[in-house]
C-alpha positions in Angstrom: -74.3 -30.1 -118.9 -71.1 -31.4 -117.0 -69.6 -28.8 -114.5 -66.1 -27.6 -115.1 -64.1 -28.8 -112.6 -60.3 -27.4 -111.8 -57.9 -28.1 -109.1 -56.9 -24.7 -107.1 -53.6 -24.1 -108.6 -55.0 -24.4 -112.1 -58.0 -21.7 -111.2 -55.8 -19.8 -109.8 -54.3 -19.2 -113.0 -57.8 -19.5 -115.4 -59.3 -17.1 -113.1 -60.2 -15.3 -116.3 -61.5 -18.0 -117.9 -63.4 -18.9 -114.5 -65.6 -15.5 -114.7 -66.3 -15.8 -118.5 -67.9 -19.5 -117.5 -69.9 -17.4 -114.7 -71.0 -14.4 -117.1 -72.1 -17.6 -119.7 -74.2 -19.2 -116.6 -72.4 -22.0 -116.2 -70.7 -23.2 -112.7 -67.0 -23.9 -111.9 -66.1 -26.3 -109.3 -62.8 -25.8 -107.5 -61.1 -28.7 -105.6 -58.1 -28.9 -103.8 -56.5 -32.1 -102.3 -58.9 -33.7 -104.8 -61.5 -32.2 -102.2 -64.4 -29.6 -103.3 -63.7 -26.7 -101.8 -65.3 -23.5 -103.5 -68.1 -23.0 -106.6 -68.1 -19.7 -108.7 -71.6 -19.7 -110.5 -73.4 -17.0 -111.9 -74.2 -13.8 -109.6 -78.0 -14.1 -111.0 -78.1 -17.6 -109.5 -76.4 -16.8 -106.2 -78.9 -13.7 -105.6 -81.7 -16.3 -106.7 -80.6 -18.9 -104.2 -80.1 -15.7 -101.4 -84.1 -15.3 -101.7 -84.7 -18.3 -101.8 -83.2 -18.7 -98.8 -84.5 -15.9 -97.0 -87.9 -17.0 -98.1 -87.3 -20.6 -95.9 -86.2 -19.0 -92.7 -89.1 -16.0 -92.9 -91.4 -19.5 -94.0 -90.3 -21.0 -90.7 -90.3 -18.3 -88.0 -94.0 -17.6 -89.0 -94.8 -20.9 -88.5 -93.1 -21.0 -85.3 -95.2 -17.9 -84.3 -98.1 -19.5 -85.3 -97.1 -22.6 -82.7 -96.3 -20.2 -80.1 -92.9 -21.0 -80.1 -91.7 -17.8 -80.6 -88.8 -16.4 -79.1 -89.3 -12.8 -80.0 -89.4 -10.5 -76.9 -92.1 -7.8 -76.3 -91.2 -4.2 -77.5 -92.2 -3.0 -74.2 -89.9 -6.0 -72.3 -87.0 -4.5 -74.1 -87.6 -1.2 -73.4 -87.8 -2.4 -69.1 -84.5 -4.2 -69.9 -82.9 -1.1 -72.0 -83.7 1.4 -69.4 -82.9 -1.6 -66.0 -79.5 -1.7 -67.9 -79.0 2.2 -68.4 -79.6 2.1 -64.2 -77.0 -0.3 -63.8 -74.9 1.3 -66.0 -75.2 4.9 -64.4 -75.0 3.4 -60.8 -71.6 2.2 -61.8 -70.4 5.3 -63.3 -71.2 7.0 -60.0 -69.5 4.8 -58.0 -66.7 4.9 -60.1 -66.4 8.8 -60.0 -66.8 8.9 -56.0 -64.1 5.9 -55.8 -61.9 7.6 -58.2 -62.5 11.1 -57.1 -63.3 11.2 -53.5 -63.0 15.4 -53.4 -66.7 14.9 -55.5 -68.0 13.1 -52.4 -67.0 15.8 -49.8 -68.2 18.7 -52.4 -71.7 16.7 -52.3 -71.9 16.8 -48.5 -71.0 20.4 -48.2 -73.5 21.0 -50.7 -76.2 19.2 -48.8 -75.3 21.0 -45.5 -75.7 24.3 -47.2 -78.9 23.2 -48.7 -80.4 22.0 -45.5 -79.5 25.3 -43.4 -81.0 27.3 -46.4 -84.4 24.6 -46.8 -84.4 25.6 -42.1 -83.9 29.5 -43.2 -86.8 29.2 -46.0 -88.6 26.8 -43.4 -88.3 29.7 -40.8 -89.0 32.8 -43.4 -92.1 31.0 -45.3 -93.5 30.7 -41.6 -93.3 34.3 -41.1 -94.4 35.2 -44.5 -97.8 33.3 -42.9 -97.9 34.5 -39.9 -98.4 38.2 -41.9 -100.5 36.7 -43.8 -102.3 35.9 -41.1 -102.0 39.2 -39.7 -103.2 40.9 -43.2 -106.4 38.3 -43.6 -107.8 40.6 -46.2 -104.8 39.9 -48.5 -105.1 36.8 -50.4 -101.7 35.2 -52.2 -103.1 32.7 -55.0 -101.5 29.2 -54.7 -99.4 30.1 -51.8 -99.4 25.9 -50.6 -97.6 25.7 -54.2 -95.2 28.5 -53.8 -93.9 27.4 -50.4 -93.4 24.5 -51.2 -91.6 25.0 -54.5 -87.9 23.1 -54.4 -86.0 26.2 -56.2 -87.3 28.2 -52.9 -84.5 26.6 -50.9 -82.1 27.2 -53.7 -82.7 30.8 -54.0 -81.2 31.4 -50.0 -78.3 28.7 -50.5 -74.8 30.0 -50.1 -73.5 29.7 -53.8 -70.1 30.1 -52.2 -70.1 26.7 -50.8 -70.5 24.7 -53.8 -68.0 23.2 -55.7 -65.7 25.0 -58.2 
């Protein structure tokens, strides 16, 4: 069966004509400068070809596997890569925001000095709480390593006046 063949202008105006050769399964060639350029066939045969084609690559990346020439990275690799990026990513942001806003910097600063003289008044407090403890032997405070050194301890004798608005 000989393949209809028709220069661009012409299919351009049989375009009609062109679709009803498709829906009859039968292929249009389309040239232009006397050069083929384009092929309209069937949609059946274009999803046939599709799989078939999908079918040769899957074909050859198992056999690559199977060679050890596989390129494919470990789940886990991409994960260490996702999250060394995300690091990256967030160190940048920071630097960014101190560069652009300096005021954040100070804030931080003031912050930490208000932190450490309330971690020295804690320090000083927690030291007499033991000393009573000592004193009061016969008293015994479950976990007391845990709640002394418990982060939020600090926290709870900072000066929330110094912290940034």
């Amino acid at each position: 069966m000989a393949i209809l063949t028709l220069k661009s202008d012409e299919a351009r105006i049989r375009m009609r004509d062109i679709l009803d050769e498709a829906v009859a399964g039968r292929e249009v060639l389309i040239q232009r400068y006397d050069k083929p350029v384009a092929v309209v066939v069937p949609y059946e045969l274009w999803k046939a070809l599709k799989i078939a084609e999908a079918y040769t690559e899957a074909k050859q990346i198992l056999a690559k596997i199977k060679r050890g020439e596989s390129t494919w990275a470990d789940s886990d690799e991409v994960m260490r890569a996702v999250l060394v990026r995300r690091d990256e990513r967030l160190e940048q942001v920071i630097e960014r925001l101190l560069l652009d806003y300096p005021s954040i910097l100070e804030a931080e600063m003031d912050m930490d000095a208000s932190v450490a003289d309330a971690t020295s008044d804690t320090a000083s407090a927690l030291a007499a709480v033991e000393r009573l403890t000592m004193l009061f032997a016969d008293v015994h405070l479950s976990d007391l390593d845990a709640h002394l050194s418990d982060p939020l301890l600090a926290l709870e004798n900072a000066n929330l006046d110094l912290l940034p608005q």
